[in-house]
C-alpha positions in Angstrom: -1.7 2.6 2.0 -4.3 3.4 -0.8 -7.0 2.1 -3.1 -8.3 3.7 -6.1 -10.7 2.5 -9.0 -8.6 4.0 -11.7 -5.2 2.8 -12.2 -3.9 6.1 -13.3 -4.4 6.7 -9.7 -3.4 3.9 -8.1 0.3 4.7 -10.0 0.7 8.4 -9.2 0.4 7.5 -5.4 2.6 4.1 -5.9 5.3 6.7 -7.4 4.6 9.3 -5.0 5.6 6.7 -2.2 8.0 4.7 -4.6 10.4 4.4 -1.7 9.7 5.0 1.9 12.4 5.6 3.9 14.9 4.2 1.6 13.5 0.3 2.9 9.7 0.0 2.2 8.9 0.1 -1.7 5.3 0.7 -3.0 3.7 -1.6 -5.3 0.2 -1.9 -6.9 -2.0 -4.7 -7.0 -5.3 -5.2 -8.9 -8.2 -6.5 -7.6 -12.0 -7.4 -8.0 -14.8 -5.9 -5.8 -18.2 -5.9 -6.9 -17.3 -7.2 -10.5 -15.1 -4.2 -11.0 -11.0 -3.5 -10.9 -9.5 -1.7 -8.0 -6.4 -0.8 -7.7 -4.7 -1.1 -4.5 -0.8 0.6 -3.3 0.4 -1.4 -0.9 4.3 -1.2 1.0 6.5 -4.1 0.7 9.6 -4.9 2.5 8.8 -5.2 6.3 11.3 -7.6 7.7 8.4 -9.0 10.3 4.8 -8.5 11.1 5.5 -6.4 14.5 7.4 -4.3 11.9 4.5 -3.7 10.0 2.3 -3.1 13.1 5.1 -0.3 14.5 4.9 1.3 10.7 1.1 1.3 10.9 0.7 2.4 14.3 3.0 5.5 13.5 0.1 7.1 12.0 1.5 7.7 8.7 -0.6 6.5 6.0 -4.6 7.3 7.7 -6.8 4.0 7.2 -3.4 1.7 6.5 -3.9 -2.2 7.6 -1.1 -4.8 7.5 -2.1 -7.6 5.5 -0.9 -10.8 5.4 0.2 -12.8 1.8 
């Protein structure tokens, strides 16, 4: 639902969006792109990947993707 280069940033949305609709939680993860850290909130909790796909499709979160671990 976000991506920031600082982490400071990446936390203040994650808390922002620490629980959506009392089922999806926000968590941050860290990766590497172009040698450098960037921070990424993602929302965790999604029972299925059509759940995910509804969520996105809502419109909510502009630019959000469903990703699969």
């Amino acid at each position: 639902i976000g991506s920031f280069r600082r982490q400071s940033g990446a936390n203040i949305y994650k808390n922002r969006y620490a629980n959506v609709d009392n089922r999806y939680k926000a968590i941050v993860k860290e990766f590497m792109m172009d040698g450098k850290p960037i921070y990424r909130v993602w929302l965790s909790g999604f029972e299925s990947e059509e759940e995910a796909r509804d969520f996105v499709g809502q419109g909510r979160f502009d630019g959000a993707f469903v990703v699969r671990e």
